[in-house]
N, C-alpha and C positions, 0 to 999 in steps of 0.2 A: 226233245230232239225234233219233234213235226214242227213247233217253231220256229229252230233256227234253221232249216230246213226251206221253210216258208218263206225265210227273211232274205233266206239265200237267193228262193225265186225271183222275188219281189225286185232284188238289186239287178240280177241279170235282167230281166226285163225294164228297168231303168237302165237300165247302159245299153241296149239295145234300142232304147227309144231316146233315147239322146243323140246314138249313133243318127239315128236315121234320119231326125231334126237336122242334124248337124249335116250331115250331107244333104240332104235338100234346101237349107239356106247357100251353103258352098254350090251347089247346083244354078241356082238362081243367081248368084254374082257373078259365075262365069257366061251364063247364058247372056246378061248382064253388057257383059264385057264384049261380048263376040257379035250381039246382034244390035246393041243401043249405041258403040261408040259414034258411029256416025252421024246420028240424028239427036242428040242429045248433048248440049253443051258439057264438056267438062267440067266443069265445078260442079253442078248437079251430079254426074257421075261419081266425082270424087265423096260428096257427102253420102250420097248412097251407100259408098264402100264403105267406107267409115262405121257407118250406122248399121249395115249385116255384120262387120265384124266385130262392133263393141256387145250384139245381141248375142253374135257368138261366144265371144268372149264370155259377158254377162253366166250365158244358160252353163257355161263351163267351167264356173267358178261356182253355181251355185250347187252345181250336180253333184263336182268331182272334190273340189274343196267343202263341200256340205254345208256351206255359206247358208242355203235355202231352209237350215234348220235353227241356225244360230238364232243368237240374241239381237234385240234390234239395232243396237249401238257400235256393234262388230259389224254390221252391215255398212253402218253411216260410216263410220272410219273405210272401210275399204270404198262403198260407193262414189264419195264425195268426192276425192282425189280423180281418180278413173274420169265422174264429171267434169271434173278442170281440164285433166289433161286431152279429154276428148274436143273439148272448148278449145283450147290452147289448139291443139294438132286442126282445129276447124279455120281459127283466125293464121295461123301460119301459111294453111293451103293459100288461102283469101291473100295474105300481104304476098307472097311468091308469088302468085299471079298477077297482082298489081304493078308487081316489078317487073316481069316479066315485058307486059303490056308496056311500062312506061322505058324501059332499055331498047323496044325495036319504033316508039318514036320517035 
């Protein structure tokens, strides 16, 4: 019983400390958002975003899905994808703005 007892701690304090990862990056993208849009080009910003939400993402998949304990090739299958589409969603922003640029000349 003091085991699972133990084990039981051990998780609430994992979901506590993920909690508060997690709001402290959401902290920093909105500070982010409120104090840097002016002085920081857009695109930068955008990859920014991107980049706190895929760690978000990442840490929330590894926590809450237990990903972080799996085998290594269950990782690669989920990982890889996530890399393209994070790639893909990078080059999208990139050609939208391209067009963007080239429609008001």
């Amino acid at each position: 019983m003091v085991t699972e007892h133990g084990q039981e701690l051990d998780m609430v304090k994992l979901i506590w400390r993920t909690f508060w990862i997690l709001l402290i990056v959401t902290i920093v993208e909105i500070a982010a958002a409120v104090t840097l849009t002016e002085h920081i080009p857009q695109m930068i910003l955008n990859v920014f975003y991107i980049l706190m939400s895929g760690a978000k993402a990442f840490y929330i998949v590894s926590v809450f899905m237990h990903l972080k304990f799996e085998v290594k090739y269950l990782i690669i299958t989920i990982l890889l994808p996530m890399i393209f589409l994070m790639f893909a969603l990078g080059v999208f922003l990139a050609e939208g703005s391209s067009w963007h640029h080239l429609k008001n000349w």
